[in-house]
N, C-alpha and C positions, 0 to 999 in steps of 0.2 A: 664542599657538600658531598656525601655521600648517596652512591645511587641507592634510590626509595626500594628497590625490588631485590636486595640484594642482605642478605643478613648475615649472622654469624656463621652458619654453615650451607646456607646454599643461595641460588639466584634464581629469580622467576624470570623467566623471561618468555616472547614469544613461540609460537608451534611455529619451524622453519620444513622448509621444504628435507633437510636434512635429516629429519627426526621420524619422516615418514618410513623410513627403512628402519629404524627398533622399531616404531609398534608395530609392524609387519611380522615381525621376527618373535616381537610375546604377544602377538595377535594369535599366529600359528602354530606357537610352540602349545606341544598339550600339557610339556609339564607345568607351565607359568603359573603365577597364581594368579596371574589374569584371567585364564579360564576359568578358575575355582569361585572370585567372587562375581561375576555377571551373573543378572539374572537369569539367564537360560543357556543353554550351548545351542550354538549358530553355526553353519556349516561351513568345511570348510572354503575357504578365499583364494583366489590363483592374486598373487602381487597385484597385478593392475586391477583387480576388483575392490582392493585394498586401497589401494593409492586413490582409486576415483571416491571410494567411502569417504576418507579422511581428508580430500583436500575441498567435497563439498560438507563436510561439519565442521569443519576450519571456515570456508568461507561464510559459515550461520551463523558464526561466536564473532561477529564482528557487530551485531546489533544491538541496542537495548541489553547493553554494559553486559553480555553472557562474553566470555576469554575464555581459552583455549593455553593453560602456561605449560611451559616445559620446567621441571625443577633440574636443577643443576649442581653438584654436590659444589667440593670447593676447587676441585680439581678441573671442573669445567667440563667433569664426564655426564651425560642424561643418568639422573637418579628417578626421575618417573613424572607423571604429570598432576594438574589440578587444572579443574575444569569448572565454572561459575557460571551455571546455569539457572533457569524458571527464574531470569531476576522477573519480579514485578515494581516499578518506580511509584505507582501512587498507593500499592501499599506495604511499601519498603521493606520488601524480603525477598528472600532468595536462596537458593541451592547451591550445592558444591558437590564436586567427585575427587576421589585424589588417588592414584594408581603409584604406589612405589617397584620399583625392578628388584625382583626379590632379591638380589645382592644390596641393595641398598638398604634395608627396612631394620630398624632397632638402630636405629643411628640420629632419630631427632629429626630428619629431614622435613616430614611429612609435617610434624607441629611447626618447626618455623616457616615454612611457606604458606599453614593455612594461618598463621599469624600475622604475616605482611596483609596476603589477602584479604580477610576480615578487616584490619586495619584502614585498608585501601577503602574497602566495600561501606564500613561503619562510617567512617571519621572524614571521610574524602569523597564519597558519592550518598551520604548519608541515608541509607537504608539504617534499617533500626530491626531489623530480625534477622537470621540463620537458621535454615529449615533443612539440616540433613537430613538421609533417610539410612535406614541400616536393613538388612536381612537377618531372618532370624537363624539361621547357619552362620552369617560370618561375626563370630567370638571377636573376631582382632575391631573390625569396625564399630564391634558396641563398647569394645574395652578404651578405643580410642576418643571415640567420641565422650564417653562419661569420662575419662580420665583428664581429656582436654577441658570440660566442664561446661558439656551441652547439658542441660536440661531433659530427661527421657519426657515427652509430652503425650504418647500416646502408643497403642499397637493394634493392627489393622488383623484381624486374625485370617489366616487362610489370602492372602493379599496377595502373593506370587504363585504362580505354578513354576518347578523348577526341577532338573533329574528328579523327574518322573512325580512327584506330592508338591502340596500347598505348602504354603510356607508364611510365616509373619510378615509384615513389614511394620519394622519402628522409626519411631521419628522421634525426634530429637529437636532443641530448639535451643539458642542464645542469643540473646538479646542485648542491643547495645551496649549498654550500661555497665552490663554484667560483664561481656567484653573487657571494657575499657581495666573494670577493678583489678582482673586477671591479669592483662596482659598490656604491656607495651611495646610498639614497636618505634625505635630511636632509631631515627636515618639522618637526622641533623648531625 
């Protein structure tokens, strides 16, 4: 049997104690494009401010199915994370984040991990929605999301403040079904 979290090109796997030293490092870096898509810039973190950040939002993704994954290319290097959060169980939906390390990105990564994921989240903990959200600056996250074949559901106008103006917030939505028709994931 093949492990469930593990696809043609990368592996989910848990947030380890090891992994807190990258997001330290494109926490802090200002060229990252981790800066660029957050909603706001935050000041900056001396390491151990960083480290207590991350290992108490690590210990909150253990509740009420919200995970905390590290992606992993095939080499077994960190290619970036996905994070599965606002689950709600009685009305079966929920959110997602997913940060690629800009050496990684245009390689597929990000669509097969949120492929297992979903898979897991639809088929295996049966929620029956996906409720991303996009900013209206970041082009890659709405090119992503429509191309993966969310649903644009709605835009919040003036929704964020951010480098300095307002800004959209879209959302986005797929639904079980629609899932399934798209996509498989074969781990047998």
């Amino acid at each position: 049997m093949k492990n469930y979290w593990q696809g043609k090109k990368i592996k989910l796997r848990a947030f380890e104690e090891k992994d807190i030293q990258k997001y330290i490092s494109t926490r802090n870096n200002p060229d990252s494009i981790r800066q660029y898509y957050e909603d706001y810039i935050e000041f900056p973190m001396s390491e151990s401010e960083l480290r207590e950040t991350i290992e108490k939002y690590t210990r909150t993704f253990i509740h009420d199915d919200r995970r905390l994954f590290v992606i992993e290319n095939p080499e077994g290097a960190y290619a970036g994370e996905l994070s599965i959060w606002h689950t709600h169980r009685r009305n079966g939906v929920f959110r997602y984040g997913i940060f690629l390390d800009d050496k990684m990105r245009g390689m597929g990564y990000g669509k097969e991990a949120l492929i297992i994921a979903l898979d897991y989240y639809f088929n295996e903990l049966n929620y029956q929605k996906c409720s991303p959200m996009a900013y209206s600056f970041n082009i890659n996250s709405q090119k992503f999301h429509e191309s993966f074949g969310f649903i644009k559901e709605g835009q919040l106008r003036n929704d964020i403040y951010a480098r300095g103006s307002y800004h959209d917030m879209i959302y986005y939505g797929m639904l079980k079904d629609e899932f399934n028709k798209l996509y498989k994931h074969d781990f047998l």
